[in-house]
C-alpha positions in Angstrom: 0.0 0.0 0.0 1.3 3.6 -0.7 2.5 6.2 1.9 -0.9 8.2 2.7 -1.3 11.4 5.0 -4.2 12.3 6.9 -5.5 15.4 6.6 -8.5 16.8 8.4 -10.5 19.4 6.2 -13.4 21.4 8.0 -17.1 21.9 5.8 -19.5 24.5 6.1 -22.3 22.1 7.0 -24.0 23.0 3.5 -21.0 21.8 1.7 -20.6 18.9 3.9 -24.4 17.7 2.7 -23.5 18.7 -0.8 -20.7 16.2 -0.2 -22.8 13.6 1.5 -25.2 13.7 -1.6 -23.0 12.5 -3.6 -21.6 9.6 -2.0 -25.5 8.9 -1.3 -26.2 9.4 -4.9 -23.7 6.6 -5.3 -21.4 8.5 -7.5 -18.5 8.0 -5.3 -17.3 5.5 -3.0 -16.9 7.4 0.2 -16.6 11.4 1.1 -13.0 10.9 0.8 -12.6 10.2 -2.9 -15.0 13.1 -3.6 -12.5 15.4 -1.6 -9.7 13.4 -3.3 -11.1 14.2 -6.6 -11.9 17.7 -6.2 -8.4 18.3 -5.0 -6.7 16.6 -8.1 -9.0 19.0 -10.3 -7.7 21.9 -8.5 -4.1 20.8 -8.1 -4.1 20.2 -11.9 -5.3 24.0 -12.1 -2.1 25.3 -10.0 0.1 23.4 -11.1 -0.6 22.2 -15.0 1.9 20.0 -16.9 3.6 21.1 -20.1 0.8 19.6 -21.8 -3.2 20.2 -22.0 -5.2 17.8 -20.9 -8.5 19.5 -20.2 -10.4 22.6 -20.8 -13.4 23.5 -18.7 -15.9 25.7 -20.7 -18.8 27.5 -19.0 -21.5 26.9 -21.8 -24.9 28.8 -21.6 -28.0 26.6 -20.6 -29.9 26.8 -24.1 -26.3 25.9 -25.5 -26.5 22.5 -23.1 -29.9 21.6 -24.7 -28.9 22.0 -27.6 -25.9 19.6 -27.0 -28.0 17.6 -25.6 -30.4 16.8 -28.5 -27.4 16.2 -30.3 -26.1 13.3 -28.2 -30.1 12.4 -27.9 -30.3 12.3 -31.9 -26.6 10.4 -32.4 -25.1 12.5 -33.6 -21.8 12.4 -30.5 -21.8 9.9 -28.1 -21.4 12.5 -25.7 -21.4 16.5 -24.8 -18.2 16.6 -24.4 -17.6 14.3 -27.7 -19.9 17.4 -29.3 -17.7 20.1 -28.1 -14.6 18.6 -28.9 -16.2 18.2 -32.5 -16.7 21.8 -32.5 -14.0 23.0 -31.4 -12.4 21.0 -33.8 -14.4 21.7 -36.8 -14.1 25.5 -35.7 -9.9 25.4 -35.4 -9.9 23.5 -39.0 -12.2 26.4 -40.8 -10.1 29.2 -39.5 -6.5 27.2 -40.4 -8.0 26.5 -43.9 -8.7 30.5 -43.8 -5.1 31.7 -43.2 
């Protein structure tokens, strides 16, 4: 087993619940990974490789319908499969305009 440290991390009792719901929701395991998670997101933030891995977009509501009706009609797997298709439709169009 790997070398772990405890750390004790004190909630606002609204984020706490927030917390709680989602191990009750059964998207995680145990309140631990969610904090362990959320802490790799932000670590990834402050300290980003020379690489990128990930872009977060804020993306108007109407906009996540409408992504969503794509992924409902087949058209991507996903909304972030549609994004990424986007994106990469939009970068090809402006390098063919150069």
């Amino acid at each position: 087993m790997n070398s772990t440290e405890r750390i004790t991390v004190r909630l606002t009792p609204e984020k706490a619940e927030m917390v709680q719901r989602l191990v009750d929701n059964g998207e995680y395991d145990n309140v631990s990974d969610v904090i362990r998670e959320a802490l790799d997101e932000f670590l990834k933030i402050r300290f980003p490789s020379g690489n990128i891995d990930r872009v977060t977009v804020d993306i108007p509501k109407a906009n996540v319908v409408k992504l969503e009706a794509l992924v409902q009609d087949g058209d991507s797997v996903s909304i972030d499969d549609a994004i990424r298709n986007a994106v990469r439709e939009y970068t090809n169009a402006r390098l063919r305009s150069l």
